[in-house]
mmCIF file of the N, C-alpha and C atoms, coordinates in Angstrom:
data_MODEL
# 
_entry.id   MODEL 
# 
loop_
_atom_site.group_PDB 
_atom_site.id 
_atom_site.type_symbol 
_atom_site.label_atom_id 
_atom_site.label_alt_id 
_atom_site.label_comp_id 
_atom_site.label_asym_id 
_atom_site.label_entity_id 
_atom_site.label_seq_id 
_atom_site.pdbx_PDB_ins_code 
_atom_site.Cartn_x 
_atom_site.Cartn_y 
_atom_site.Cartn_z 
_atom_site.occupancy 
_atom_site.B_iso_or_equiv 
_atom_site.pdbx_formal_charge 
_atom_site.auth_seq_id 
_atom_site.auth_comp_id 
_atom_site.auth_asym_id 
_atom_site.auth_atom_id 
_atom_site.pdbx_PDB_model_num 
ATOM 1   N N  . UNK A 1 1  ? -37.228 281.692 10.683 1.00 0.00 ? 1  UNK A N  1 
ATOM 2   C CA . UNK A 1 1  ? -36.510 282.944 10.790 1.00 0.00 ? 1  UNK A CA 1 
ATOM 3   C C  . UNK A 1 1  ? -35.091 282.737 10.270 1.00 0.00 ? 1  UNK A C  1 
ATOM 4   N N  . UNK A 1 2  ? -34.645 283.220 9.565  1.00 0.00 ? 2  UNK A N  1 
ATOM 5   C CA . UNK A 1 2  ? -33.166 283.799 8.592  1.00 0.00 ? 2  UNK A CA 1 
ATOM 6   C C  . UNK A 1 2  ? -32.371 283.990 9.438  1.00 0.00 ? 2  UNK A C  1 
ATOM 7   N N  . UNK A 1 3  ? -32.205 284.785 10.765 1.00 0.00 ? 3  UNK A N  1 
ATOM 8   C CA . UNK A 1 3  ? -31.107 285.077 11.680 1.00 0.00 ? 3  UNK A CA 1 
ATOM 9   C C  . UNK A 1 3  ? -30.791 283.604 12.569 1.00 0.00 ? 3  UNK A C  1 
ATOM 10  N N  . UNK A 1 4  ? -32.163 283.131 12.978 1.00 0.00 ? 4  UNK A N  1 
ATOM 11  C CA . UNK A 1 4  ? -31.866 282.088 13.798 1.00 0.00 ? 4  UNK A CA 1 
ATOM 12  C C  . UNK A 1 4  ? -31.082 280.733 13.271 1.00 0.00 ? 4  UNK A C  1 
ATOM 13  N N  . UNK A 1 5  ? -32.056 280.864 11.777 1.00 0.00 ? 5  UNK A N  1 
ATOM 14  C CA . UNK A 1 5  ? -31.172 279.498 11.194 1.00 0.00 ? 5  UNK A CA 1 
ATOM 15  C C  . UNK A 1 5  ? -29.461 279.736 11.107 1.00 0.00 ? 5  UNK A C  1 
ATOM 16  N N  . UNK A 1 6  ? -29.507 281.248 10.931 1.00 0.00 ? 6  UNK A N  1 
ATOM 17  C CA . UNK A 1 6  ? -27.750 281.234 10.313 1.00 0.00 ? 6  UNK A CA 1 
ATOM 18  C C  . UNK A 1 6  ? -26.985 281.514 11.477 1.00 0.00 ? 6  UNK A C  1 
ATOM 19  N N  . UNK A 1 7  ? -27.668 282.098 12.769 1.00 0.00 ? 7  UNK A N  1 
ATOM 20  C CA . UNK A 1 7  ? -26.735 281.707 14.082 1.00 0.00 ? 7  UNK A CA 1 
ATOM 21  C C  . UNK A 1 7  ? -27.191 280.369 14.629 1.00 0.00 ? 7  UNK A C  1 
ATOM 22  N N  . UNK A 1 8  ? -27.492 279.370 14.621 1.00 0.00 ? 8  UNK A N  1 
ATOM 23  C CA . UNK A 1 8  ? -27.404 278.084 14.858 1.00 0.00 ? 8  UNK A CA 1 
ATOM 24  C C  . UNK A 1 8  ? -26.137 277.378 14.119 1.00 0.00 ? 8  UNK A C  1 
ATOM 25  N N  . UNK A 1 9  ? -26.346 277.847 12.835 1.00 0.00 ? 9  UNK A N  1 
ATOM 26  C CA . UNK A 1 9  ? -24.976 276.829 12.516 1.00 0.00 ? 9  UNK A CA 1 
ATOM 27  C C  . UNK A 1 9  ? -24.030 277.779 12.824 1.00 0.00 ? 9  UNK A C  1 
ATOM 28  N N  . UNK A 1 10 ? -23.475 278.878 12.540 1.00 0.00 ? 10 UNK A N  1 
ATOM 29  C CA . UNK A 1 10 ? -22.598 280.072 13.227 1.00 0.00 ? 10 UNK A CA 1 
ATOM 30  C C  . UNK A 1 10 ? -21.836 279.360 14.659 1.00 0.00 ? 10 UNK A C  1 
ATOM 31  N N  . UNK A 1 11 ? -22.952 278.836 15.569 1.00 0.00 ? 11 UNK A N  1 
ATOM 32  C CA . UNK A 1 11 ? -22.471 278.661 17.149 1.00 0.00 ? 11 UNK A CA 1 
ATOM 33  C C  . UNK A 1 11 ? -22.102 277.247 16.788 1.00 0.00 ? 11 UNK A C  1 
ATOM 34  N N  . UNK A 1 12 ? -22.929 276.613 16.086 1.00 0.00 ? 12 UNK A N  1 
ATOM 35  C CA . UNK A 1 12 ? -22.265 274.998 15.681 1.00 0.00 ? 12 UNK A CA 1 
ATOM 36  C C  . UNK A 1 12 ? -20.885 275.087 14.943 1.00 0.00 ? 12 UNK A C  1 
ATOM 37  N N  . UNK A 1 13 ? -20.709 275.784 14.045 1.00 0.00 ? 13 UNK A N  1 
ATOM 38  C CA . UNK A 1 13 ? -19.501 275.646 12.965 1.00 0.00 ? 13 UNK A CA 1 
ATOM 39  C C  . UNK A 1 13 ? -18.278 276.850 14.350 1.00 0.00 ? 13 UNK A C  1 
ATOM 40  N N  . UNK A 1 14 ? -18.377 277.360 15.023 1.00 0.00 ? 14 UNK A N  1 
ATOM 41  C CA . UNK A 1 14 ? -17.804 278.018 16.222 1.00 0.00 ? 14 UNK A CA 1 
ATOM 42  C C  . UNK A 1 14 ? -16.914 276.931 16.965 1.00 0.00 ? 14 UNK A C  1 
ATOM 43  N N  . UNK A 1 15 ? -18.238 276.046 17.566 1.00 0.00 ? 15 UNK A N  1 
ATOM 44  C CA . UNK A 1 15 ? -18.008 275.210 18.219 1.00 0.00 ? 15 UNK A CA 1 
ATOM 45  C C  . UNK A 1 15 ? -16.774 274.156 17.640 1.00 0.00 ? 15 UNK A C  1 
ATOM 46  N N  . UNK A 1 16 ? -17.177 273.902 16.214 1.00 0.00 ? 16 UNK A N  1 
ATOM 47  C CA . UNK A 1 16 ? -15.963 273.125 15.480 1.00 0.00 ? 16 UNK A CA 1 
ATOM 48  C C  . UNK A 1 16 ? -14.683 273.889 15.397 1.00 0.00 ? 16 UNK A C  1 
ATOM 49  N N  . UNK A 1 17 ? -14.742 274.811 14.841 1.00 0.00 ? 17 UNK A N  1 
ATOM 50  C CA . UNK A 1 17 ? -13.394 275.659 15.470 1.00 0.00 ? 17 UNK A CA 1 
ATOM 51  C C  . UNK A 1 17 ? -12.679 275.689 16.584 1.00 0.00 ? 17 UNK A C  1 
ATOM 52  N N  . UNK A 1 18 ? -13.592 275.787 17.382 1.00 0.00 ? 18 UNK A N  1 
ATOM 53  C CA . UNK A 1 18 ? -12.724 275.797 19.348 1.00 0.00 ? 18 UNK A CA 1 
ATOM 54  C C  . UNK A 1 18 ? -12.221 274.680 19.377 1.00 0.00 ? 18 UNK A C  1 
ATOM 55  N N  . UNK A 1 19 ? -12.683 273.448 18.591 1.00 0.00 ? 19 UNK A N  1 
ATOM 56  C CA . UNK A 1 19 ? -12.152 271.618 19.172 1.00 0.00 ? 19 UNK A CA 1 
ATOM 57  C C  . UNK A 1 19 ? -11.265 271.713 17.851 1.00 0.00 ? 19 UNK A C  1 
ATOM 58  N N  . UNK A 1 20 ? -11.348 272.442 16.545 1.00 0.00 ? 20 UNK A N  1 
ATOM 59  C CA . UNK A 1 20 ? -9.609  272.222 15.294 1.00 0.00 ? 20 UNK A CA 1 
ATOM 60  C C  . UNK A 1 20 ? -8.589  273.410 15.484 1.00 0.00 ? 20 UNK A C  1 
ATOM 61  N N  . UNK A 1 21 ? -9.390  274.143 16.256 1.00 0.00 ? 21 UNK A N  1 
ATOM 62  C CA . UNK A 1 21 ? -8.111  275.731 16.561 1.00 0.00 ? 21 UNK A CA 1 
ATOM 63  C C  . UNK A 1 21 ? -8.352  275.806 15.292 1.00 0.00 ? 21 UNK A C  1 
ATOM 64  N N  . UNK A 1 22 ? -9.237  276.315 14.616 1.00 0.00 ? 22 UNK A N  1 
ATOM 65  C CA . UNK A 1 22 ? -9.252  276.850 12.941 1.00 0.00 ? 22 UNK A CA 1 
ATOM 66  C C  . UNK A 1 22 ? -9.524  278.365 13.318 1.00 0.00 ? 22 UNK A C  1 
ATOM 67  N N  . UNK A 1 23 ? -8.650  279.115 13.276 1.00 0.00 ? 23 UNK A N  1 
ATOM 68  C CA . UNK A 1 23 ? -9.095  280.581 14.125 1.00 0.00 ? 23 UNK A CA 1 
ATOM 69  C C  . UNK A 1 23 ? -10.118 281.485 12.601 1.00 0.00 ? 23 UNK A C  1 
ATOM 70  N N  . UNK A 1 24 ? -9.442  281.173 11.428 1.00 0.00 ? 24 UNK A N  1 
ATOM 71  C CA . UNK A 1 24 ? -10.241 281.706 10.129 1.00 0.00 ? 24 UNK A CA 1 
ATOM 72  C C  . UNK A 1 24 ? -11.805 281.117 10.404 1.00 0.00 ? 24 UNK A C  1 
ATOM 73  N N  . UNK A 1 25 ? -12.043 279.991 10.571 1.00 0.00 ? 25 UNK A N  1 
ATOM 74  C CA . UNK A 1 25 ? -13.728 279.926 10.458 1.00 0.00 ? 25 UNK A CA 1 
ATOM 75  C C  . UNK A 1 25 ? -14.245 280.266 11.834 1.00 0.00 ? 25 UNK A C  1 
ATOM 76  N N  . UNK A 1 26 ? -13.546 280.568 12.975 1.00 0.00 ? 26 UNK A N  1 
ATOM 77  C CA . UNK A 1 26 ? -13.956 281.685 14.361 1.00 0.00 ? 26 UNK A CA 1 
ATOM 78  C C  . UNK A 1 26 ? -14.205 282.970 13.556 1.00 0.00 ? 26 UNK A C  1 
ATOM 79  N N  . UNK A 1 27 ? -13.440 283.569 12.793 1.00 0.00 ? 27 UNK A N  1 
ATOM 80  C CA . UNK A 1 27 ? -13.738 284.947 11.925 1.00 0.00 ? 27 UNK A CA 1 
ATOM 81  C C  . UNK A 1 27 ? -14.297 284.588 11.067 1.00 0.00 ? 27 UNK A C  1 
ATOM 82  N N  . UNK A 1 28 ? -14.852 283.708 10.318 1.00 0.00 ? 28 UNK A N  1 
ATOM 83  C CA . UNK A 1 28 ? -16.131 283.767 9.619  1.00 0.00 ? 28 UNK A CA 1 
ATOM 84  C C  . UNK A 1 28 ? -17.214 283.687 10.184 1.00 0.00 ? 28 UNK A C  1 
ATOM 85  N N  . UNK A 1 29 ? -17.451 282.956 11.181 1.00 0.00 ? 29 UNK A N  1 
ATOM 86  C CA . UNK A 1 29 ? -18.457 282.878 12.151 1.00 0.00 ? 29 UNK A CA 1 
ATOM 87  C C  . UNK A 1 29 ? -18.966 284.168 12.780 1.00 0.00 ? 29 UNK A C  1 
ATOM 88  N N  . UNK A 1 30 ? -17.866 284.803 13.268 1.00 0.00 ? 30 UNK A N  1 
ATOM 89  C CA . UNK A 1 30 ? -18.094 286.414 13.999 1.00 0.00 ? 30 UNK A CA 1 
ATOM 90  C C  . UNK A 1 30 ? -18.422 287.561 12.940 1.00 0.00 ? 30 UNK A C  1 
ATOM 91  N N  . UNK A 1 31 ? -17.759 287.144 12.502 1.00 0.00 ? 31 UNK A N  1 
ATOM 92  C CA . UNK A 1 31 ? -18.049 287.972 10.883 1.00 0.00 ? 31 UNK A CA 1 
ATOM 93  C C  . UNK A 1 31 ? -19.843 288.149 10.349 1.00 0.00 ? 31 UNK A C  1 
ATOM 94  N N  . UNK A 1 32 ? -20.137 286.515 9.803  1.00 0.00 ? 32 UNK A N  1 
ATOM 95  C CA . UNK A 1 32 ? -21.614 286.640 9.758  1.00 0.00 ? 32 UNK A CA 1 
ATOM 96  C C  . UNK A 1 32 ? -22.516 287.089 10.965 1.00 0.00 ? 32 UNK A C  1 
ATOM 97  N N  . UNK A 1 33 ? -22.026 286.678 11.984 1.00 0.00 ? 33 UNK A N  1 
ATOM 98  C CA . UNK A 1 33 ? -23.013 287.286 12.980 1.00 0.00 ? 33 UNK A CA 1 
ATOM 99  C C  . UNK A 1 33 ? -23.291 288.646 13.018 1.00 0.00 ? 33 UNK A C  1 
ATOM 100 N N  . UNK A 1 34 ? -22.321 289.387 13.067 1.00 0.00 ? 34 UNK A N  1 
ATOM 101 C CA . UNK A 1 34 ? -21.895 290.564 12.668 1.00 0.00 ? 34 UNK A CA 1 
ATOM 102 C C  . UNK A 1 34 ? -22.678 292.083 11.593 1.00 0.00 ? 34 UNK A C  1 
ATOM 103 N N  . UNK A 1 35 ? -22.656 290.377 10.511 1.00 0.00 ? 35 UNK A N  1 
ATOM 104 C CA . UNK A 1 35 ? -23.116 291.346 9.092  1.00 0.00 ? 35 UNK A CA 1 
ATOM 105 C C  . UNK A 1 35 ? -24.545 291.072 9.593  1.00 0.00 ? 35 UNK A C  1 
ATOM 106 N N  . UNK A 1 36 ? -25.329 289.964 10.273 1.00 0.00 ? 36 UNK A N  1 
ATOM 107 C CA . UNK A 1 36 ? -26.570 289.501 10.006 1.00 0.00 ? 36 UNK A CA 1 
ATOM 108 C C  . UNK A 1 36 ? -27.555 290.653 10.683 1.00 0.00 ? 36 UNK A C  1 
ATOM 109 N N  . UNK A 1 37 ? -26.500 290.926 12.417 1.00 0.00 ? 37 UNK A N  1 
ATOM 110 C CA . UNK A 1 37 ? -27.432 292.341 12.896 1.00 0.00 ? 37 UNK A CA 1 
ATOM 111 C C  . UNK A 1 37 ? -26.743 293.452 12.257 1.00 0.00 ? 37 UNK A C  1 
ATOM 112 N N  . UNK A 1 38 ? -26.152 293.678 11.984 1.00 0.00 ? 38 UNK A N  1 
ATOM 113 C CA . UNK A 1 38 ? -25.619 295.582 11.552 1.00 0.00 ? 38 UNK A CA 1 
ATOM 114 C C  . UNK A 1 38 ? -26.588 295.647 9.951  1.00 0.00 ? 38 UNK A C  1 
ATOM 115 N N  . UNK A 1 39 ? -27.389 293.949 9.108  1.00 0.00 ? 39 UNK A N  1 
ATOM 116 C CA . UNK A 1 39 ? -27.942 294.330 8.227  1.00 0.00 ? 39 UNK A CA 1 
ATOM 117 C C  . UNK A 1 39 ? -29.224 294.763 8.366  1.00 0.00 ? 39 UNK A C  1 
ATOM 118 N N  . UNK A 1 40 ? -30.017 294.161 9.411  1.00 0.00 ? 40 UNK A N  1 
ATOM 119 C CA . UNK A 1 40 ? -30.783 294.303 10.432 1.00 0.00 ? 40 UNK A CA 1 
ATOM 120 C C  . UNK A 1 40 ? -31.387 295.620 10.602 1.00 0.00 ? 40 UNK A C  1 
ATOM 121 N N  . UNK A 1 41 ? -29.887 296.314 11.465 1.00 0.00 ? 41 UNK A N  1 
ATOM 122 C CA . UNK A 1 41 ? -30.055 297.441 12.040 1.00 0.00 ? 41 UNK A CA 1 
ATOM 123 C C  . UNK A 1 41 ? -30.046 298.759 10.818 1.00 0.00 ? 41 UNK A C  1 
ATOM 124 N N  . UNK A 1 42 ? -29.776 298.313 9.510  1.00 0.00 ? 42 UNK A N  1 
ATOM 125 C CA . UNK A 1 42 ? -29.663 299.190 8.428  1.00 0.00 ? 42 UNK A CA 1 
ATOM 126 C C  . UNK A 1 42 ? -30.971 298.871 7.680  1.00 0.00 ? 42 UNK A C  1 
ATOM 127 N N  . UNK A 1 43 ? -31.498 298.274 8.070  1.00 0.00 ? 43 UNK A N  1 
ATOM 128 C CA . UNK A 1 43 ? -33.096 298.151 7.681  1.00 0.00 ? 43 UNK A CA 1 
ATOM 129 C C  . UNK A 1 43 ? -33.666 297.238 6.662  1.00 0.00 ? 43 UNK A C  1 
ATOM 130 N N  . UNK A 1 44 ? -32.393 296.172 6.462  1.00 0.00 ? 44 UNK A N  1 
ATOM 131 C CA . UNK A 1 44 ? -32.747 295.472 5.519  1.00 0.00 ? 44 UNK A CA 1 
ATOM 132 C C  . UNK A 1 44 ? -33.282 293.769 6.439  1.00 0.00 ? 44 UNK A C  1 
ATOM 133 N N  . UNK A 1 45 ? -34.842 293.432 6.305  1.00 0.00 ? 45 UNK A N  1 
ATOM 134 C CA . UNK A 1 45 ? -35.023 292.600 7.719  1.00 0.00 ? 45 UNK A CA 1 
ATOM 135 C C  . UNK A 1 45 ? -36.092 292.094 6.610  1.00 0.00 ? 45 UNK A C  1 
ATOM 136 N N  . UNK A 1 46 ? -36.449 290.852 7.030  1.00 0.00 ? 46 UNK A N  1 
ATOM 137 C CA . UNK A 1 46 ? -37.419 290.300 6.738  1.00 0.00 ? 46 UNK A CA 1 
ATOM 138 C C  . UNK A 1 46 ? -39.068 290.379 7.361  1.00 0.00 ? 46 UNK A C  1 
ATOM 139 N N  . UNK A 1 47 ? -39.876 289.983 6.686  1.00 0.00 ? 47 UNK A N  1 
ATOM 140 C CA . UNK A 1 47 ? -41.206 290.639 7.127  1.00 0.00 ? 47 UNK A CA 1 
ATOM 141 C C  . UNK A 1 47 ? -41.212 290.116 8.643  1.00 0.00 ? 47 UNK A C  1 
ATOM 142 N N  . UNK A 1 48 ? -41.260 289.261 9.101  1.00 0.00 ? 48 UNK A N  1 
ATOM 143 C CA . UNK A 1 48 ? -41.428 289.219 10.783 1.00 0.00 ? 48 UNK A CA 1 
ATOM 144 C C  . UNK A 1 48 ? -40.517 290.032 11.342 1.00 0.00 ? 48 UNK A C  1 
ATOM 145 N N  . UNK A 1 49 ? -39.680 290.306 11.355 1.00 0.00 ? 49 UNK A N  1 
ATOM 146 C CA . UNK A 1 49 ? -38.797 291.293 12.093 1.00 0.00 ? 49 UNK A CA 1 
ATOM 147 C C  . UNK A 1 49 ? -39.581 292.842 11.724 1.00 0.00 ? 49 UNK A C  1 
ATOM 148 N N  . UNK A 1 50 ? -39.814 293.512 10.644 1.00 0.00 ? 50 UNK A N  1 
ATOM 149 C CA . UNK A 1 50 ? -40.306 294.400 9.749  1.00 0.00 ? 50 UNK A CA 1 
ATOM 150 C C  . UNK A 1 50 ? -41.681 294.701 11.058 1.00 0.00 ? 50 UNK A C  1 
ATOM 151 N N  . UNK A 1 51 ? -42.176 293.881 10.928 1.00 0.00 ? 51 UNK A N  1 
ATOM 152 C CA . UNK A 1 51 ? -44.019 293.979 11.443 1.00 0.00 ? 51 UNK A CA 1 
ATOM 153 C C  . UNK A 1 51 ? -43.665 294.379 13.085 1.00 0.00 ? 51 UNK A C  1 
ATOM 154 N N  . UNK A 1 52 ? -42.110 294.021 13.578 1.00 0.00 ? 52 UNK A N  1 
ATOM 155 C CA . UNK A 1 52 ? -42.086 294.404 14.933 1.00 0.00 ? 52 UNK A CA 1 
ATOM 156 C C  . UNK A 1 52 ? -41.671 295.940 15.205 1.00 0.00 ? 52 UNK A C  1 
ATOM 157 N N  . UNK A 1 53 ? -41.323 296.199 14.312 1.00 0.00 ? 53 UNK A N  1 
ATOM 158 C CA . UNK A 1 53 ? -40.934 297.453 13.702 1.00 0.00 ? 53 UNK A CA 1 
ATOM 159 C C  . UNK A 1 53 ? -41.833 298.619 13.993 1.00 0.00 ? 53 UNK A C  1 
ATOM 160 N N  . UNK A 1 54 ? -42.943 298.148 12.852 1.00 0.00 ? 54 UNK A N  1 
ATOM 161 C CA . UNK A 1 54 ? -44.073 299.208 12.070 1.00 0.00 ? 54 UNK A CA 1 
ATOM 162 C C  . UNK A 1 54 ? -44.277 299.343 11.447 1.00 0.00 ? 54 UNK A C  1 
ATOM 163 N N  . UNK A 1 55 ? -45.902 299.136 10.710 1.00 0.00 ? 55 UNK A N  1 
ATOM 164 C CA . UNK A 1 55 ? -46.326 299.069 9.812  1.00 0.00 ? 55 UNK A CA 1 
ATOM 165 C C  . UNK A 1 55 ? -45.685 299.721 8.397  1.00 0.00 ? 55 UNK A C  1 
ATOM 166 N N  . UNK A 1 56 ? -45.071 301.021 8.719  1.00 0.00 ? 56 UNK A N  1 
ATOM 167 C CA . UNK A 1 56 ? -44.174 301.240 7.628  1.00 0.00 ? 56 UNK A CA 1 
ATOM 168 C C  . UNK A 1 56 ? -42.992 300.705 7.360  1.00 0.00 ? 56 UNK A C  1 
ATOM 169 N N  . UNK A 1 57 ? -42.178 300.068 8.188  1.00 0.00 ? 57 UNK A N  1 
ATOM 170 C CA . UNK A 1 57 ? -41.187 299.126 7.641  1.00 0.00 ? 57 UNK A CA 1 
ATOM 171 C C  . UNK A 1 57 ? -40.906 297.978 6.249  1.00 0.00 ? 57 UNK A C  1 
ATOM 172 N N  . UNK A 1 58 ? -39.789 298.423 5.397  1.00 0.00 ? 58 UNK A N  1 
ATOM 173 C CA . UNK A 1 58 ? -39.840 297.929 4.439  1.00 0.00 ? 58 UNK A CA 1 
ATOM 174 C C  . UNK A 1 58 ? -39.411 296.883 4.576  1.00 0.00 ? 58 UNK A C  1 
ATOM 175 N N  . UNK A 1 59 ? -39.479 295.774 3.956  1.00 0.00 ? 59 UNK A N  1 
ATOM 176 C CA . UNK A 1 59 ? -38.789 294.096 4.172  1.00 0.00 ? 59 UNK A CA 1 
ATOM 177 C C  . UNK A 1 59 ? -38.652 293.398 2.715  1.00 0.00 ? 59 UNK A C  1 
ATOM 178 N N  . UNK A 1 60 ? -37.769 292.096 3.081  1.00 0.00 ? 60 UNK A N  1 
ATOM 179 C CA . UNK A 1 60 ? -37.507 291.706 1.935  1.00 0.00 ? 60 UNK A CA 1 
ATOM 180 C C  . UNK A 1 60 ? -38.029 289.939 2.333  1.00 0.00 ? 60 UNK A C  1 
ATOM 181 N N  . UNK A 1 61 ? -37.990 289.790 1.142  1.00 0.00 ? 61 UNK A N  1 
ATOM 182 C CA . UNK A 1 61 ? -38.330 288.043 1.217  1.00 0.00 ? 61 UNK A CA 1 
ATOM 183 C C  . UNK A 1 61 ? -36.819 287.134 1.849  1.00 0.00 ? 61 UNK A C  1 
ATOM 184 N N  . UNK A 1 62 ? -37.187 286.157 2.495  1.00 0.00 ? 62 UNK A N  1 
ATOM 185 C CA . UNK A 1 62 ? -36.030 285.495 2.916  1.00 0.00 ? 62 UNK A CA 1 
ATOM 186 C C  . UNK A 1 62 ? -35.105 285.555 2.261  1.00 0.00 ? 62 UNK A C  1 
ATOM 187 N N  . UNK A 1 63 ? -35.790 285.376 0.582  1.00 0.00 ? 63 UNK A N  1 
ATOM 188 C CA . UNK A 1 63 ? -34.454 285.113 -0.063 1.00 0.00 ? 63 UNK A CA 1 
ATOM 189 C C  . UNK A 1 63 ? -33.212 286.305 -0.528 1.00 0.00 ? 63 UNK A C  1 
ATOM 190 N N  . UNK A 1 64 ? -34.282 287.359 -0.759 1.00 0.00 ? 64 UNK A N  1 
ATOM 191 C CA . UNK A 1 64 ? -33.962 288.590 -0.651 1.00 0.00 ? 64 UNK A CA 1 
ATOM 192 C C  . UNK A 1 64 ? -32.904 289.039 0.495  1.00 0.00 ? 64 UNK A C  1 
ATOM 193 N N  . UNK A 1 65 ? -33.108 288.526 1.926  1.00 0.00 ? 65 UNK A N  1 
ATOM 194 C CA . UNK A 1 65 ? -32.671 289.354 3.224  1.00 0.00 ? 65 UNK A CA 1 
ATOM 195 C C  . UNK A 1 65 ? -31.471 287.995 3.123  1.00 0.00 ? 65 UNK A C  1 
ATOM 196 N N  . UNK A 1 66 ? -31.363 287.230 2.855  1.00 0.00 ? 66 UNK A N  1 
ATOM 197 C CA . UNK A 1 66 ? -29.799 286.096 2.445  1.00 0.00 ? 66 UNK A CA 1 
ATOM 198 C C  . UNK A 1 66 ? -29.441 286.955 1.555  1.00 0.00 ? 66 UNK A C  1 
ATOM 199 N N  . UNK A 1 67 ? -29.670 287.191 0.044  1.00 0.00 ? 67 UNK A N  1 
ATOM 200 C CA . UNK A 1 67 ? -28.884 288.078 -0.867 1.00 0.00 ? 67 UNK A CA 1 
ATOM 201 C C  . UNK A 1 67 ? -27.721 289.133 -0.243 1.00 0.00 ? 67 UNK A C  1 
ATOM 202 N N  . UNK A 1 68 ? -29.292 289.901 0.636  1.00 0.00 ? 68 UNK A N  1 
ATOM 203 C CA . UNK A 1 68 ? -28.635 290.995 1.253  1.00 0.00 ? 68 UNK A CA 1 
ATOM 204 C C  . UNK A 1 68 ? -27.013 290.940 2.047  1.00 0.00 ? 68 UNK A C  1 
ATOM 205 N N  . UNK A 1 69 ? -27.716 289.584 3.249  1.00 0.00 ? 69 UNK A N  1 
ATOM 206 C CA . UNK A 1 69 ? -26.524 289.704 4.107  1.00 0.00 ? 69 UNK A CA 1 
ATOM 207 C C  . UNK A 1 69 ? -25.176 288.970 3.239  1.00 0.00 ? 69 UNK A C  1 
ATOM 208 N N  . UNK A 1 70 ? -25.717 288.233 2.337  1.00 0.00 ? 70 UNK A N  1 
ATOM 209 C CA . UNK A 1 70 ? -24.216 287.709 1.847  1.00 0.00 ? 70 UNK A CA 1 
ATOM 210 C C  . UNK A 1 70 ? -23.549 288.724 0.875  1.00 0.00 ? 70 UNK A C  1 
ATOM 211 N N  . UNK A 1 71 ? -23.977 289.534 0.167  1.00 0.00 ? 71 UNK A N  1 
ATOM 212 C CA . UNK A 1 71 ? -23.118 291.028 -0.495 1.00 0.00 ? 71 UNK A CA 1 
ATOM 213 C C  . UNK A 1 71 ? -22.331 291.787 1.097  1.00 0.00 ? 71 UNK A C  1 
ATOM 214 N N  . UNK A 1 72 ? -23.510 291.679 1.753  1.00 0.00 ? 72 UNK A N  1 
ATOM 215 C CA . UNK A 1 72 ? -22.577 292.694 3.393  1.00 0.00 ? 72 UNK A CA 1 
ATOM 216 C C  . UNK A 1 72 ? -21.737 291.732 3.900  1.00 0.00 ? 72 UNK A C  1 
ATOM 217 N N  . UNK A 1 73 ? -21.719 290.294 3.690  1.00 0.00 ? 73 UNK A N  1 
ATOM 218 C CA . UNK A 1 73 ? -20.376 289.304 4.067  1.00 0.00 ? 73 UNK A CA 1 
ATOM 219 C C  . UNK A 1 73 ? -19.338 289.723 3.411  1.00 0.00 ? 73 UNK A C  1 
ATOM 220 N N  . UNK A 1 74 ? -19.886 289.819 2.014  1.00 0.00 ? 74 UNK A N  1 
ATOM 221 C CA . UNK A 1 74 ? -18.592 289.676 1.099  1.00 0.00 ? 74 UNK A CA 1 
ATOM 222 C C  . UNK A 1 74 ? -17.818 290.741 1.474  1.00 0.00 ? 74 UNK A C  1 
ATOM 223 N N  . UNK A 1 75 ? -18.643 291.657 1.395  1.00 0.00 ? 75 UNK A N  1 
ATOM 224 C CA . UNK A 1 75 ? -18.164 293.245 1.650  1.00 0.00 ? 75 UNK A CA 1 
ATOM 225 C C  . UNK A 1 75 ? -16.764 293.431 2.867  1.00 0.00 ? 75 UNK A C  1 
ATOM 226 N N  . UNK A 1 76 ? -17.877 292.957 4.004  1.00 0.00 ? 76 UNK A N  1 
ATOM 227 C CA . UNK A 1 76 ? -16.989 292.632 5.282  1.00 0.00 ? 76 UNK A CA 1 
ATOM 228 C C  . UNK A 1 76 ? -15.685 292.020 5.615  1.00 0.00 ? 76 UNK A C  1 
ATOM 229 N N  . UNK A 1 77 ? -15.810 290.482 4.533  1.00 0.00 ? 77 UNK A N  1 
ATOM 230 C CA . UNK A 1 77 ? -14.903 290.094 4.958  1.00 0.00 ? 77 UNK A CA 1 
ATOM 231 C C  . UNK A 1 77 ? -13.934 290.467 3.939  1.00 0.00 ? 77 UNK A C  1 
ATOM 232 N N  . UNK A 1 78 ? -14.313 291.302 2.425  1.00 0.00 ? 78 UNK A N  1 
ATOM 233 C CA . UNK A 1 78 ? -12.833 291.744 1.921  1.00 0.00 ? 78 UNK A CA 1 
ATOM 234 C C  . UNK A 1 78 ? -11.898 292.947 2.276  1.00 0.00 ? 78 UNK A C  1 
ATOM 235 N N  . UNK A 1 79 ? -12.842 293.876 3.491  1.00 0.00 ? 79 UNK A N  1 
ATOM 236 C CA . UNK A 1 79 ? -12.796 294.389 4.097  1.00 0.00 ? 79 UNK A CA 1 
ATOM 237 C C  . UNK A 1 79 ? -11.275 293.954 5.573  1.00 0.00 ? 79 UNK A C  1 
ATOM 238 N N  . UNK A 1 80 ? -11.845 292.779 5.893  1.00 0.00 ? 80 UNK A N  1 
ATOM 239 C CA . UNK A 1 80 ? -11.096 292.285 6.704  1.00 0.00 ? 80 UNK A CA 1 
ATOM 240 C C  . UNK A 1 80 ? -10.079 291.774 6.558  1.00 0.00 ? 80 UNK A C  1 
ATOM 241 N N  . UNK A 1 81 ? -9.722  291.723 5.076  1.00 0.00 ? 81 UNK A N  1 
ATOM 242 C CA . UNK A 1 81 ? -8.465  290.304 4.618  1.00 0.00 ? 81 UNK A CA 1 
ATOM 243 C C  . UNK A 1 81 ? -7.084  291.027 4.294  1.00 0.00 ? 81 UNK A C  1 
# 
């Protein structure tokens, strides 16, 4: 699963932040988490998420639903800067 792998390192690379006080990669961290459900919730999900859905749910290939959320990173965080 795509969400789990990228909040695992998210809470790991977090965790490195809280022990360097790097407060920018705390906001990259919150940031992706961020983009990963609001991309989610805009319907762009990969087929296991999709199938929990309903059969009409559209989905994208892993690599596809990474594409996705990293244009809604970029978006986000030039958004934020």
């Amino acid at each position: 699963n795509s969400i789990a792998s990228i909040l695992a390192w998210t809470q790991g690379l977090k965790h490195r932040a809280k022990l360097d006080g790097n407060d920018d990669l705390t906001h990259f961290c919150n940031t992706l988490e961020k983009t990963c459900v609001d991309t989610v919730e805009a319907g762009s999900m990969t087929k296991d998420l999709a199938l929990l859905v309903g059969d009409t749910q559209g989905w994208l290939t892993t690599e596809g639903f990474i594409d996705k959320v990293a244009a809604n990173l970029d978006a986000a965080l030039a958004k934020s800067a």
